[in-house]
C-alpha positions in Angstrom: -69.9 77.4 -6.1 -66.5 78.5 -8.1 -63.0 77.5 -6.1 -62.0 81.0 -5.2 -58.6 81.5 -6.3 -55.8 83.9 -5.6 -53.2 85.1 -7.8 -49.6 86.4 -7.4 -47.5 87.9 -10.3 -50.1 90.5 -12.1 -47.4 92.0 -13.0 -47.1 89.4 -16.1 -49.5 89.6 -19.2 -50.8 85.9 -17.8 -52.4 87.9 -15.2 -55.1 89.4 -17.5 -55.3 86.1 -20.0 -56.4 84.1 -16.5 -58.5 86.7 -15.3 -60.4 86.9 -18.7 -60.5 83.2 -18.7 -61.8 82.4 -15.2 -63.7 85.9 -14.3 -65.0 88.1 -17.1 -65.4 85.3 -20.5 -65.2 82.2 -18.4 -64.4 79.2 -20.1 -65.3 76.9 -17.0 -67.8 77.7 -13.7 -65.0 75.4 -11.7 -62.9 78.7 -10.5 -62.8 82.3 -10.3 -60.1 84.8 -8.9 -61.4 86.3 -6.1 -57.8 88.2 -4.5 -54.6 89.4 -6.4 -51.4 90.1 -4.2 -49.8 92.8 -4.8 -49.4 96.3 -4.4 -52.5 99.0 -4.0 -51.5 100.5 -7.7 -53.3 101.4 -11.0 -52.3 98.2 -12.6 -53.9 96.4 -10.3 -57.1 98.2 -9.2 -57.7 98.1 -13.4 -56.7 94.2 -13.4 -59.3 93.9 -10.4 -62.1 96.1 -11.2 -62.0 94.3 -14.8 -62.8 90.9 -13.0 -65.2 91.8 -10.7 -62.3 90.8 -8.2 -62.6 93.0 -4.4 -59.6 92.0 -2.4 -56.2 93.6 -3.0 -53.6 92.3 -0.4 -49.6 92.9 -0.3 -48.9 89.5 0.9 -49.9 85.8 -0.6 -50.2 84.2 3.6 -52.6 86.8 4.0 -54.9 84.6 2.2 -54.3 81.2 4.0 -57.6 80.0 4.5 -59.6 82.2 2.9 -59.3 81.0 -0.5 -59.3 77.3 -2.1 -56.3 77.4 -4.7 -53.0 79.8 -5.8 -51.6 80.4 -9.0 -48.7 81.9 -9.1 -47.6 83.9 -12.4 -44.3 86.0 -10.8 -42.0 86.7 -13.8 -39.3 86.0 -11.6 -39.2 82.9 -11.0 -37.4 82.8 -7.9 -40.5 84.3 -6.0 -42.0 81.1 -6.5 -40.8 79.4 -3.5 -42.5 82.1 -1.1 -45.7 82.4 -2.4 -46.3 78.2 -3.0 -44.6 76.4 -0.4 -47.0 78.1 2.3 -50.1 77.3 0.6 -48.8 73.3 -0.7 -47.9 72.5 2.9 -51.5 74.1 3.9 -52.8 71.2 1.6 -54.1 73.9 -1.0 -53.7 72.9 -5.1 -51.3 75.7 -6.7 -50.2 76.3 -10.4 -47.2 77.6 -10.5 -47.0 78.9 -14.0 -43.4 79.0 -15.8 -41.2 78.7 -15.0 -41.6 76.5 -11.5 -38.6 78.1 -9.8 -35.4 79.9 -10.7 -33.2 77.3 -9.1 -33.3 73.3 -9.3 -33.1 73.8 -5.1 -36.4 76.0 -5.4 -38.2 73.7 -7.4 -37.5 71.0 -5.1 -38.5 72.5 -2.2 -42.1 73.5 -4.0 -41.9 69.7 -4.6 -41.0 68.4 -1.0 -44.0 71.1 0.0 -46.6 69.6 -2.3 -45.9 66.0 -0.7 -45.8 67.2 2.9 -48.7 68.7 2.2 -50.8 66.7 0.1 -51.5 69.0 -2.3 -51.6 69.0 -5.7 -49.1 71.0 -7.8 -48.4 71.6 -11.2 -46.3 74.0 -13.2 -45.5 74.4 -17.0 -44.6 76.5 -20.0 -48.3 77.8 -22.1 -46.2 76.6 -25.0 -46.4 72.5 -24.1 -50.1 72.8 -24.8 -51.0 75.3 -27.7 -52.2 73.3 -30.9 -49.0 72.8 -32.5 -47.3 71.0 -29.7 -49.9 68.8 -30.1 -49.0 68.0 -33.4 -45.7 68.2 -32.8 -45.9 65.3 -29.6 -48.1 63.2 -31.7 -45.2 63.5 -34.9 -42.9 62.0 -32.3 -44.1 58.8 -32.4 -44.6 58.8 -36.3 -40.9 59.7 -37.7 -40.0 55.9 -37.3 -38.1 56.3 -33.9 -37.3 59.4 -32.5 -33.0 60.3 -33.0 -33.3 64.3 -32.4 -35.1 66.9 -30.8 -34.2 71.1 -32.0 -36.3 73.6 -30.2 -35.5 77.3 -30.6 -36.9 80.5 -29.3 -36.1 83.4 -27.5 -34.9 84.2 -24.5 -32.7 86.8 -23.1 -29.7 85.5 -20.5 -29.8 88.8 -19.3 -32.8 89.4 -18.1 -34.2 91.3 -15.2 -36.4 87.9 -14.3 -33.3 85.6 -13.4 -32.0 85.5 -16.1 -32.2 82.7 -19.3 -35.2 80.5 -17.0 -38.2 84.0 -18.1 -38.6 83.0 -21.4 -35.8 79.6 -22.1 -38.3 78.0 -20.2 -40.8 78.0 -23.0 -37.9 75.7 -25.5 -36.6 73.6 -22.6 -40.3 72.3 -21.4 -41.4 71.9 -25.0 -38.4 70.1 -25.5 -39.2 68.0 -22.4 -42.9 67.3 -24.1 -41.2 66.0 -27.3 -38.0 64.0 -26.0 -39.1 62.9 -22.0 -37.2 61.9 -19.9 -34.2 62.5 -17.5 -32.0 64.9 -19.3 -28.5 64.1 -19.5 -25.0 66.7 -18.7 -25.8 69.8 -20.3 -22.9 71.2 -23.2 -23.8 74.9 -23.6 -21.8 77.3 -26.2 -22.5 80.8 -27.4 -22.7 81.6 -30.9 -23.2 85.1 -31.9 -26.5 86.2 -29.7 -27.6 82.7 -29.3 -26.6 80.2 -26.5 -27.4 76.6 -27.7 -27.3 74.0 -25.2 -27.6 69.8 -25.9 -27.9 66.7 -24.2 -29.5 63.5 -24.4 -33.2 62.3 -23.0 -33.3 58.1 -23.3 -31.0 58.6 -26.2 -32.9 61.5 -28.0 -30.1 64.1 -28.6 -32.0 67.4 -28.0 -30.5 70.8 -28.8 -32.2 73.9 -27.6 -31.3 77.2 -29.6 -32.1 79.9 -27.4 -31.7 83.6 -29.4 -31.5 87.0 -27.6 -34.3 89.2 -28.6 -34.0 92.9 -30.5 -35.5 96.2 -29.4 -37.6 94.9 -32.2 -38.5 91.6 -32.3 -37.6 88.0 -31.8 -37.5 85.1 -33.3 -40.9 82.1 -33.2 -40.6 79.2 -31.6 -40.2 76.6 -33.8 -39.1 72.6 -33.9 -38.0 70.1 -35.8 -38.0 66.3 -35.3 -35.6 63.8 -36.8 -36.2 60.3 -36.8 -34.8 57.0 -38.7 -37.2 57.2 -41.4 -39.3 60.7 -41.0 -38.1 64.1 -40.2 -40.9 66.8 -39.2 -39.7 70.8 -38.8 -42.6 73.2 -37.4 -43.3 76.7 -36.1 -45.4 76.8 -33.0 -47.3 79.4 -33.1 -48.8 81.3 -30.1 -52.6 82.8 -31.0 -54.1 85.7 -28.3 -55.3 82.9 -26.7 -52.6 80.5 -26.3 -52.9 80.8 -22.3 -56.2 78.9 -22.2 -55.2 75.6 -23.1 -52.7 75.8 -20.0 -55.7 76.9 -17.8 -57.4 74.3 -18.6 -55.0 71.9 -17.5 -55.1 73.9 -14.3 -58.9 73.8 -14.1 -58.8 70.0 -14.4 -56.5 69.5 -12.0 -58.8 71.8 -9.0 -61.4 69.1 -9.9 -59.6 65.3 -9.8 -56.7 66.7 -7.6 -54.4 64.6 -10.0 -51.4 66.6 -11.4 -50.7 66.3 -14.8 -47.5 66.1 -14.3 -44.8 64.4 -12.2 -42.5 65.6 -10.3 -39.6 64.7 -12.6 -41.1 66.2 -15.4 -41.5 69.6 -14.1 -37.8 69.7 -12.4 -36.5 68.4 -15.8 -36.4 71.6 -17.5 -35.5 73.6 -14.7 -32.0 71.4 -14.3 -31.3 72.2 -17.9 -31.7 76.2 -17.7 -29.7 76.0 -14.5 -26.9 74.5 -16.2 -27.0 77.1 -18.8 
């Protein structure tokens, strides 16, 4: 039998890329959603009548017990904290996907929860595992010692999702990926509509070029490596399914119970974007 999962946070596109993956194409029998949280609206009864899902409920602890794993996809990331510390210190698995928290003192606390409770967590950007990061992380150890990591992409310091950590999380744990480590102080400046921030992982200087969106676009993720004898510049690019490699992750996880990641990695990212 599938782990029956619940999911918070349909009100991000994630919602529909999971549910395609786990209910109506799955690419694994290991889990299926079986209950979205959230409000009794359209969006949701079409999000639940496409995956075959029957429970609707306004409240995440309403599921304590009744299902085997959360995922949490809020935009916001500060509504994290609510929805995963009940369910770690349950001793349930949870993905929290990006970012894991708003706040270095959320993320902690998910972290603390996770160890009180035994359970495994894990939480990440979809961009550390799409095909070019892959390429990218293996270039790393191929450009004849690794001097500089540059990781740019969009993100909007405005925005209505706390802010720089809804879509700089994507650069800063790519970044983390490439150049791992404990990062350094942050230096941040503004240049036009962009806010670039640097500081040094095991004395990789790292520079993360983070530009504000138009009404009409924005621009691609891209990176580019510098080492003492190679140099390696890349767009990573982000297919209609660049979700699933992440879910997979998550899948494998439900089945060992071994994160994928440690603690320190996933609270890296979030102490840079705090600082910025």
């Amino acid at each position: 039998m599938p782990l029956r999962v619940a999911l918070v946070g349909t009100e991000n596109s994630h919602a529909d890329e999971i549910i395609r993956g786990l209910n109506i194409h799955p690419i694994s029998d290991v889990a299926r959603v079986v209950a979205l949280v959230g409000e009794d609206n359209e969006r949701n009864r079409k999000l639940a009548a496409s995956g075959g899902i029957t429970q609707v409920v306004p409240a995440s602890t309403e599921l304590l017990g009744s299902v085997d794993a959360l995922i949490a996809t809020n935009r916001d990331g500060a509504l994290h904290r609510e929805h995963a510390v009940p369910f770690l210190e349950a001793g349930f698995p949870v993905w929290v996907d990006k970012p894991l928290a708003a706040s270095t003192a959320d993320a902690r606390a998910i972290l603390e929860a996770a160890r009180r409770g035994r359970a495994p967590v894990t939480s990440y950007s979809a961009v550390r595992w799409v095909a070019d990061a892959d390429v990218l992380a293996v270039a790393a150890g191929e450009v004849g010692g690794l001097q500089a990591v540059t990781v740019t992409g969009p993100a909007d310091p405005a925005s209505e999702y706390s802010g720089i950590f809804f879509y700089g999380i994507h650069a800063a744990d790519l970044a983390q990926r490439l150049a791992p480590g404990e990062p350094g102080p942050v230096d941040v400046e503004r240049v036009g509509s962009t806010i670039v921030a640097r500081y040094r992982c095991n004395d990789v200087l790292v520079t993360l070029q983070l530009v504000k969106p138009t009404d009409t676009g924005r621009v691609p993720f891209h990176a580019e490596l510098i080492g003492r004898t190679g140099l390696v510049s890349r767009d990573v690019r982000l297919d209609s399914e660049y979700v699933v490699p992440g879910l997979k992750v998550f899948l494998a996880m439900l089945e060992t119970r071994r994160p994928p990641l440690d603690d320190a990695t996933m609270l890296a990212p979030i102490t840079v974007l705090e600082q910025l």
